[in-house]
C-alpha positions in Angstrom: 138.2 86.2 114.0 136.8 82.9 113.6 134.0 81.8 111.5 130.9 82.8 114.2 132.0 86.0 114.9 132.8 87.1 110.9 129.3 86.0 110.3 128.4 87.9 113.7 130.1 90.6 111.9 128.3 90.2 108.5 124.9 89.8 109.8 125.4 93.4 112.0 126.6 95.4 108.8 123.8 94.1 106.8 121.1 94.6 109.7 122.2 98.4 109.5 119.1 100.1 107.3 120.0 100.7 103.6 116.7 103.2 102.5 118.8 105.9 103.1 122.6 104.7 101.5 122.3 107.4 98.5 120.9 110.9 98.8 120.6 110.7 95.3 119.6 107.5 93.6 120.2 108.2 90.0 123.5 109.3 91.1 126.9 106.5 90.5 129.4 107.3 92.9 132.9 106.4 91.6 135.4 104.6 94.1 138.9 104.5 93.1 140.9 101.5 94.2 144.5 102.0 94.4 146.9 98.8 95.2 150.7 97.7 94.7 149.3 94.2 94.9 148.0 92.4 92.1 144.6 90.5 91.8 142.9 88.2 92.6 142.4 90.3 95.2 140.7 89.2 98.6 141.1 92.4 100.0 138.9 93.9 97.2 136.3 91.0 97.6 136.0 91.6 101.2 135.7 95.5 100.5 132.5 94.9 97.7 130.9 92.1 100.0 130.7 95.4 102.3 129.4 97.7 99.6 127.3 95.3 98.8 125.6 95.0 102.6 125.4 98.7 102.5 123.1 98.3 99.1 126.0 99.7 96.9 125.4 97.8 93.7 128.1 97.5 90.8 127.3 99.6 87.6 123.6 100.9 89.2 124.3 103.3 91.8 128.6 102.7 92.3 131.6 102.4 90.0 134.6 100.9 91.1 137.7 101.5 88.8 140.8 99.5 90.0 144.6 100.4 89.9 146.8 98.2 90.5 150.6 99.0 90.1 152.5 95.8 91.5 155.8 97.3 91.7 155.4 100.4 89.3 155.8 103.7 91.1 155.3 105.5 88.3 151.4 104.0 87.8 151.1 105.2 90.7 151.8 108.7 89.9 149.4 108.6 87.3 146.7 107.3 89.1 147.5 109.9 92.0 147.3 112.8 89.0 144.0 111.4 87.8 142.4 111.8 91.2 143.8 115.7 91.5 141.9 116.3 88.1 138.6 115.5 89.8 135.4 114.0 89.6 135.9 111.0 91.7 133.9 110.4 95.3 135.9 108.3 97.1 139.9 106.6 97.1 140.6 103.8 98.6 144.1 102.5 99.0 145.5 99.0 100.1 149.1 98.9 101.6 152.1 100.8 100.3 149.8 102.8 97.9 148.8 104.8 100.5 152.5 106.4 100.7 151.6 108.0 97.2 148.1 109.1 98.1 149.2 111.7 100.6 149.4 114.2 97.7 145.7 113.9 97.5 144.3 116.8 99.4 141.0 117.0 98.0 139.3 113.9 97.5 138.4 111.5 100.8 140.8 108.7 100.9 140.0 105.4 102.8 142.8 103.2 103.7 144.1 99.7 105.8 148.0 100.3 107.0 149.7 97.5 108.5 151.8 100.7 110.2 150.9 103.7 112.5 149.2 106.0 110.0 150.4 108.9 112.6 154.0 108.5 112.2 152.8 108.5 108.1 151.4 111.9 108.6 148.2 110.6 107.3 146.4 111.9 110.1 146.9 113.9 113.1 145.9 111.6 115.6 143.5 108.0 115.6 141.1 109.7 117.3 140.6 112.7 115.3 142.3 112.3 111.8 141.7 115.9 111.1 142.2 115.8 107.1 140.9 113.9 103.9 142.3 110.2 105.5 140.9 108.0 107.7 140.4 104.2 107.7 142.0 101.4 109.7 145.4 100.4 110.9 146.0 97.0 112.1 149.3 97.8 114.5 148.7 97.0 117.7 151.5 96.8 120.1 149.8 94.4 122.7 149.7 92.0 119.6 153.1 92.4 119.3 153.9 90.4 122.9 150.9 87.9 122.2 152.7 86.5 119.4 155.7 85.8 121.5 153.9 84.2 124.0 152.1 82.4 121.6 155.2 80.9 120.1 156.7 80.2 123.0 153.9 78.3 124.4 153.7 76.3 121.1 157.4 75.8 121.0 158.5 76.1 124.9 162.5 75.2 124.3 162.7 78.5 122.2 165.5 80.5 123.8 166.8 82.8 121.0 164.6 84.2 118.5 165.2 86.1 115.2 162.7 88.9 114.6 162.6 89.9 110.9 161.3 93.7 109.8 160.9 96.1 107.3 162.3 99.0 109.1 160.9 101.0 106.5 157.6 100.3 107.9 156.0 102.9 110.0 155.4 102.4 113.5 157.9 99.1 113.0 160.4 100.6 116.0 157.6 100.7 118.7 156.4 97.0 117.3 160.1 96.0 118.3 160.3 97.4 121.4 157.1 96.0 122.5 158.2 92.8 120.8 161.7 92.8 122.9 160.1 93.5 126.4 157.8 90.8 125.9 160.8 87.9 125.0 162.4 89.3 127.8 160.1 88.7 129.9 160.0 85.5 129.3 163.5 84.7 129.5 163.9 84.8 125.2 167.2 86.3 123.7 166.0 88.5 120.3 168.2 89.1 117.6 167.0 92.2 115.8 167.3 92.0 111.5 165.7 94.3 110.2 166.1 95.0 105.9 165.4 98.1 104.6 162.7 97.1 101.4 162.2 95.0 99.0 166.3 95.3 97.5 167.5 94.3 101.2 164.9 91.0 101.8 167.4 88.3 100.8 169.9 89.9 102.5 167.9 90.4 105.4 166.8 86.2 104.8 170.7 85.4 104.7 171.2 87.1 108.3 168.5 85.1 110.0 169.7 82.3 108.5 173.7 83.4 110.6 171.6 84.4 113.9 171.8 80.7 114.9 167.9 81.3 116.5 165.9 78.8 117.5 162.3 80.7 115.7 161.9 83.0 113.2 159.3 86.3 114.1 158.1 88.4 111.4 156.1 91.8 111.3 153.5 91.9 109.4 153.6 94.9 106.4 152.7 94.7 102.6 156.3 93.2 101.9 156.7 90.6 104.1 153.3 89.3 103.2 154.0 89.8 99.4 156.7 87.4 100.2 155.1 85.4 103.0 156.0 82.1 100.7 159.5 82.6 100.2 159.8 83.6 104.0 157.4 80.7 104.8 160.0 78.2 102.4 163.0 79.6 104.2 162.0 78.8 107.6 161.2 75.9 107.3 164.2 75.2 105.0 166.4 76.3 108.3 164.2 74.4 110.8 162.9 77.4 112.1 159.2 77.8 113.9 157.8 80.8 112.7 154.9 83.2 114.1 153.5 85.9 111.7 150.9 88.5 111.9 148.4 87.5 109.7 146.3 84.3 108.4 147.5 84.5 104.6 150.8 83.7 105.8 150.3 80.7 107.6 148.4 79.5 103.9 151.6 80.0 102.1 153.9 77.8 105.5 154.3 79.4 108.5 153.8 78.0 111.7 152.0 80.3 113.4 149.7 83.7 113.1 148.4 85.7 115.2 145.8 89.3 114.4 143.1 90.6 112.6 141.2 89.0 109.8 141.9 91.5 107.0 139.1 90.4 104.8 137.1 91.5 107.9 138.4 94.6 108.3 138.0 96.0 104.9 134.6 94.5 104.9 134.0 96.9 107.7 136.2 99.9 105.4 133.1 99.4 103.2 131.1 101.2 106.3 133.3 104.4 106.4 132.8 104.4 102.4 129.0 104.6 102.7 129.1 107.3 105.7 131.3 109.2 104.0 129.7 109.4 100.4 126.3 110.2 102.3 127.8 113.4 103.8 130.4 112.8 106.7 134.0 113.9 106.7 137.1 111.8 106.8 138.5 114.3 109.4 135.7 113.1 111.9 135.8 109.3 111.3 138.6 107.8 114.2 141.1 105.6 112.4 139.2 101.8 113.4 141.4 99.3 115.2 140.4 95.6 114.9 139.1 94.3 118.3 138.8 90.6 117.1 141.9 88.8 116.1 142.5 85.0 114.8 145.4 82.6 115.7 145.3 80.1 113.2 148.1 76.8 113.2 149.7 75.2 110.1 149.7 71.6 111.2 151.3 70.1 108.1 154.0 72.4 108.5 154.4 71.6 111.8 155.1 67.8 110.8 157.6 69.2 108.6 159.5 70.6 111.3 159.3 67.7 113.9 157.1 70.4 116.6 154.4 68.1 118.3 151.2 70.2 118.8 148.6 67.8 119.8 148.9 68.5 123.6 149.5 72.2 123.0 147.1 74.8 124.7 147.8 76.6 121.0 145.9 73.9 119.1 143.2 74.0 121.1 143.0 77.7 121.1 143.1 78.0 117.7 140.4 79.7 115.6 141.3 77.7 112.2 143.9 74.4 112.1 145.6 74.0 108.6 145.7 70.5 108.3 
């Protein structure tokens, strides 16, 4: 999503009427927000710049109490037996949190999944969650191709390619298979490493670095993306052109990205948050898939790594250049 269209984006959510956001206007709905990330937190920005369009306004008429437990299952626990005792409206969880949540059966929970929120058991199908979860999931397996062609049109003598997952990461097998087909198609060998969380990503670094490849594909999931510099530094420590999923790693050194703009998309959450703390069920809001996607370009690092862009239909296709 480039700049026009998130401010296309903006201006629609805010033209929607806001007279009729609370039923009750001495009423503060309380929002739990439940992360393994730490702040500062974009993700939350882009989730209260959407509140805030819906005319949800901090300490008048909506509380937002944030967890965050960077690597502390056991916060987690605790913040899951808080919601169980009650009294909140709404949970909204970022990531890996969301694994915890699903022993929440009785309060609505909003999320944003990297993975397939189906294979989760989150929700029964996209279409018609059919429980307390809905939100958005940002796989898309047509994606998964595009960023192959995409790197190999910015980096045409590419003829082996290392594709690095968490294969703990739900819905991460169909993301390789459609990854595969797609190299194959255009005449790229793939060598599959996938590490099995956060104990297995050095590991998992040390075996791209054997796969003598010519690039370096990652999926995109909480974990890679907490790590997105360290993956970023090793790449281009090996000489290796690299295509993630999202913007935020191209910022820390990759090459390449290529899918939705995650601010965005939990601008939009902010949406399903209002609907649903007016009246409306999580079991009848579709899980949202982003329709507007961003490929942005890391031009210093590509300097670093000797890959001449300049006459590259990439470059000129590109929603934002990192220069």
């Amino acid at each position: 999503m480039d700049r026009r269209d998130f401010i296309a984006f903006l201006g629609a959510a805010m033209a929607w009427p806001t007279a009729a956001l609370a039923q009750d206007s001495t009423r503060v709905y309380r929002i739990f927000w439940v992360s393994t990330d730490s702040q500062p937190d974009p993700f939350l920005a882009g989730f209260r710049e959407g509140l805030r369009a819906r005319g949800y306004v901090e300490g008048k008429n909506v509380a937002l109490e944030l967890h965050y437990a960077p690597g502390n299952p056991q916060a987690l626990r605790e913040v899951v037996s808080e919601l169980k005792r009650g009294n909140i409206d709404l949970a909204v969880s970022s990531g890996p949190a969301t694994r915890a949540m699903t022993a929440v059966t009785d309060v609505p929970v909003l999320f944003a999944l990297s993975g397939d929120p189906v294979e989760l058991d989150l929700v029964k199908s996209l279409g018609e969650p059919g429980g307390n979860f809905t939100g958005s999931t940002f796989l898309s397996l047509e994606l998964a191709g595009k960023r192959v062609e995409l790197l190999k049109e910015a980096v045409p003598t590419v003829r082996r390619l290392a594709v690095f997952s968490n294969s703990l990461h739900p819905g991460e097998q169909s993301e390789w298979r459609a990854t595969r087909e797609a190299a194959t198609a255009l005449g790229i060998e793939t060598v599959y490493v996938p590490f099995a969380g956060k104990s297995e990503l050095d590991n998992g670094l040390a075996a791209v670095g054997d796969a003598r490849a010519d690039a370096l594909l990652v999926f995109p999931d909480v974990l890679t993306l907490v790590h997105r510099a360290k993956i970023a530094d090793f790449a281009i420590a090996h000489r290796l052109p690299s295509m993630f999923g999202w913007s935020e790693y191209c910022d820390a050194g990759g090459l390449l990205s290529y899918g939705a703009n995650q601010r965005a998309t939990y601008f939009w959450l902010a949406t399903y948050a209002d609907r649903i703390l007016r009246g409306e069920k999580p079991a009848n809001l579709p899980v949202f898939q982003p329709t507007k996607f961003e490929l942005v370009v890391n031009l210093r690092t590509a300097e670093r790594l000797g890959i001449d862009l300049d006459k590259s239909s990439v470059l000129f296709r590109a929603n934002r250049v990192i220069e």
